[in-house]
C-alpha positions, 0 to 999 in steps of 0.5 A: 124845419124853417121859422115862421119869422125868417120865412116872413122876413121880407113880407109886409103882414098881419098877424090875424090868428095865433102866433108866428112863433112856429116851425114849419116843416113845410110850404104848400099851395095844393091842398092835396099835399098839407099835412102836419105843421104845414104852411098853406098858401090860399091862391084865387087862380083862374079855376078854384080859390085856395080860400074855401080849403082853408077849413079842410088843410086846417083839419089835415094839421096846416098850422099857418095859413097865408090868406088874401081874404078873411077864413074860419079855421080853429084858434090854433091855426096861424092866419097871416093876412097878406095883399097878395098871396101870390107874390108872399109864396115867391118870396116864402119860396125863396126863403124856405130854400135859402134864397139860392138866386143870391147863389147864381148869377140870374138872367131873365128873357122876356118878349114875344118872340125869340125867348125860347132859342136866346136862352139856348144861345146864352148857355150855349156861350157860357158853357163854352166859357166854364160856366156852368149854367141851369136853364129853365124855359118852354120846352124844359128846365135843365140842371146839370144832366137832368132834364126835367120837361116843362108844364109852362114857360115859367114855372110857379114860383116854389119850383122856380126856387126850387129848381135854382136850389138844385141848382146851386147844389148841381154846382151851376154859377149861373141860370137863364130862364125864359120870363113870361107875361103870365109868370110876371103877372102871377109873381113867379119870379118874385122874392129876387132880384136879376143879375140882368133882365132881357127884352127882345120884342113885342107883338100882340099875343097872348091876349084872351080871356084867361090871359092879358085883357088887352095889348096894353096889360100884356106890355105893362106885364112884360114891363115888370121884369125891369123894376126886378133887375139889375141890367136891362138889355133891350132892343133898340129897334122895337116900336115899344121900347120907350113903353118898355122903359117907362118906371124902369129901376135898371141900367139899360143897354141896347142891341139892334141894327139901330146906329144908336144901339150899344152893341150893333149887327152890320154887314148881313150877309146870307150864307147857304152851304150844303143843307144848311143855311145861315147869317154872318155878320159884323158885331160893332159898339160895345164889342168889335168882331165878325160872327156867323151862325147856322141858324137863318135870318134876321131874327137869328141875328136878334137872337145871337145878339142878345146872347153876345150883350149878356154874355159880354157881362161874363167877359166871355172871350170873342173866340168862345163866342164865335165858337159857341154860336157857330155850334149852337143847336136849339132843338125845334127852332129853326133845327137843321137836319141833315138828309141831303147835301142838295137840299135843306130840311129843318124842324120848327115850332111855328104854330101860328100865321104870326110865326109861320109867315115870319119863318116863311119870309126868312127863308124866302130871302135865301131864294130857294128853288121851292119853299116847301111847308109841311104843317097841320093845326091842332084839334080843339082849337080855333078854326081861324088858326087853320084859315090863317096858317093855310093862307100864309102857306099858300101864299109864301111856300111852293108847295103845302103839304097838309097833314096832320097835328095833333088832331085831339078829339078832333078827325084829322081830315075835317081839320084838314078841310079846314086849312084848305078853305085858307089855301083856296083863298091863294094860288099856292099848291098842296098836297095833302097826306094825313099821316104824317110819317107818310107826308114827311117822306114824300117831302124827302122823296120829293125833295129837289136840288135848292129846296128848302123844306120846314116841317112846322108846328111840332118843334120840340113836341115828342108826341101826338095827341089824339082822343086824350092819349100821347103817343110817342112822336119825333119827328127825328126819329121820323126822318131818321127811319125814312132814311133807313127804310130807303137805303 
């Protein structure tokens, strides 16, 4: 049981019904879940409005109601009147657990590309340094041993809270979370304040109907994270830093290949080993040392930058660093696995033409004998996806080896037909295989000396969806099997 009045403590209110002299025993925002001396917030989202359970959550014995709008609930029930019923449930959430964030040290990773595997780096690092460190992102929020999968890149923010009070209770010193455009616009990482707060680029995205309105939303969302953190560590090279940093309340830092970074990569140099490839290169500025990593291309060197920048604010020793990052794993970002000493084979997420051709163009760099991409698109989705995705691997990849996705409610084949119209616009050539086991051994089978082979667009997915059911579906396991039907 909480008081009401400590729960309020950081809120600006009006008492509009009843008294706040209350004990509280516990926090909702699905109405289905009230029960007896609850607490209900009324969030307008994007398909109901919390507002019209008002009158059903008081009749389950809700006893406080946080509103945005005016509502008819009997004289006992506590009406408090707020501008923003999302931003009071971040900061009731962190109240009602005690605000763990002042428990931890807290890093925040926002921008288009990059989030995902940056946040992997820097626990990765920290770990290897004995810190024990949460992380909660896109494919899964993890707490000690527990990993717990994830629904969005940020959660809402009772379970953002949530999960840093288990946190604190695991013994974990620190998290890195992945802050999303949405999650700022929608308050989830409200009621704390970062220890250090990361921008790695901006391209347009996201920008639809039930997301940003325009380019200019989406930057000013992303913005946000800044006026909420303590140490803002931005890459110099993006065209939008200055937007960026326009109302910012942070110390600011800088990474990049700029001269006018802070912390800056010089002296790129490809490396390519037996089925792996990878980036060395020379840290300068802030710190002084030479790294490299299995992971390759220009964005890994982005990516372990910022992960070296965050992790300087630790004082991580160089030798744990280049340790961690020669070490470091990001499962479905550009994921190595090893099938042949003759050529390379890696699992990547890349999902859309933005994505593919970035993937595509990198590894080209590496001039490989064949560039060989295996992808299919999802089911229920836009067709210019597919036209797009077909042409950029038509016109970057050797090889196109079209199957399938996840195909939903969708055939296979007619998706399928659809990535062709892309392809028909280049020279590229394709095969194509709908099952997709089938297609990823023809792509070992056929695999020759200097090959590169990227099975895009399933990354970290465990399954498949077809017809709204999930069957199980790894693509290790895949590969995996195919080896072992083979010996």
């Amino acid at each position: 049981m909480k008081k009401l009045t400590d729960l309020l403590e950081h809120l600006e209110y009006q008492c509009i019904q009843g008294t706040t002299d209350k004990e509280i025993s516990g926090i909702v925002s699905d109405s289905r879940k009230a029960g007896p001396g609850s607490l209900f917030f009324c969030i307008k989202g994007a398909v109901s409005d919390g507002h019209t359970y008002a009158k059903e959550v008081a009749e389950k014995g809700a006893s406080v109601l946080i509103v945005q709008d005016l509502v008819e609930v009997p004289k006992q029930v506590t009406v408090i009147q707020v501008p923003d019923s999302r931003y009071a449930m971040a900061c009731i959430s962190a109240a009602w657990f005690d605000h763990p964030a002042e428990k931890l040290k807290t890093i925040g990773i926002t921008g288009t590309k990059g989030k995902t595997t940056t946040t992997y780096l820097v626990k990765s690092i920290l770990e290897n340094a004995g810190h024990k460190t949460g992380l909660i992102g896109t494919i899964e929020t993890i707490i000690g041993e527990e990993h717990i999968p994830s629904a969005n890149t940020t959660p809402e923010s009772y379970l953002v809270q949530e999960y840093f009070a288990k946190m604190v209770e695991a013994g974990c010193d620190s998290v890195v979370m992945e802050v999303s455009s949405q999650g700022l616009m929608l308050h989830r990482t409200a009621g704390f304040v970062f220890d250090i707060g990361i921008f790695t680029n901006l391209e347009p995205d996201h920008i639809g109907p039930n997301e940003h309105k325009d380019f200019a939303d989406y930057l000013h969302c992303k913005a946000l994270l800044f006026k909420q953190c303590k140490t803002g560590i931005f890459n110099a090279d993006d065209q939008h830093l200055e937007e960026i940093l326009e109302g910012h309340t942070c110390e600011v830092e800088t990474f990049g290949f700029s001269e006018k970074a802070d912390l800056r990569a010089e002296n790129t140099r490809l490396v390519t080993g037996k089925g792996t490839l990878g980036i060395q290169y020379d840290v300068k500025g802030l710190l002084d040392f030479p790294v490299e990593i299995d992971l390759p291309g220009k964005f890994s060197v982005y990516n372990s930058l910022t992960a070296i920048a965050v992790c300087r604010h630790f004082g991580v020793t160089q030798e744990n660093i280049q340790k961690a990052l020669k070490q470091a794993k990001v499962k479905g970002r550009i994921e190595m696995v090893k099938v042949s000493d003759d050529f390379t084979l890696m699992i990547d997420y890349a999902h859309n033409a933005m994505s593919l051709e970035s993937l595509l163009t990198t590894l080209k760099e590496y001039h490989p004998n064949r560039l060989v991409c295996l992808f299919g698109c999802g089911g229920n989705r836009s067709k210019l996806r597919r036209y797009e995705m077909g042409e950029v691997s038509g016109k970057l990849a050797d090889l196109t080896i079209i199957t399938s996705d996840n195909p939903r409610n969708e055939e296979p084949q007619e998706i399928i037909n659809d990535i062709k119209i892309g392809i028909g616009k280049t020279a590229g050539k394709y095969v194509e295989i709908i099952d997709r086991k089938e297609a990823i051994a023809y792509a070992i089978h056929h695999g020759q000396p200097g090959d590169i082979i990227v099975l895009a667009g399933k990354g970290h997915e465990d399954y498949q969806e077809i017809r709204g059911k999930k069957y199980p579906m790894d693509e290790r396991v895949l590969i995996q099997e195919i080896l072992e039907e083979e010996a």
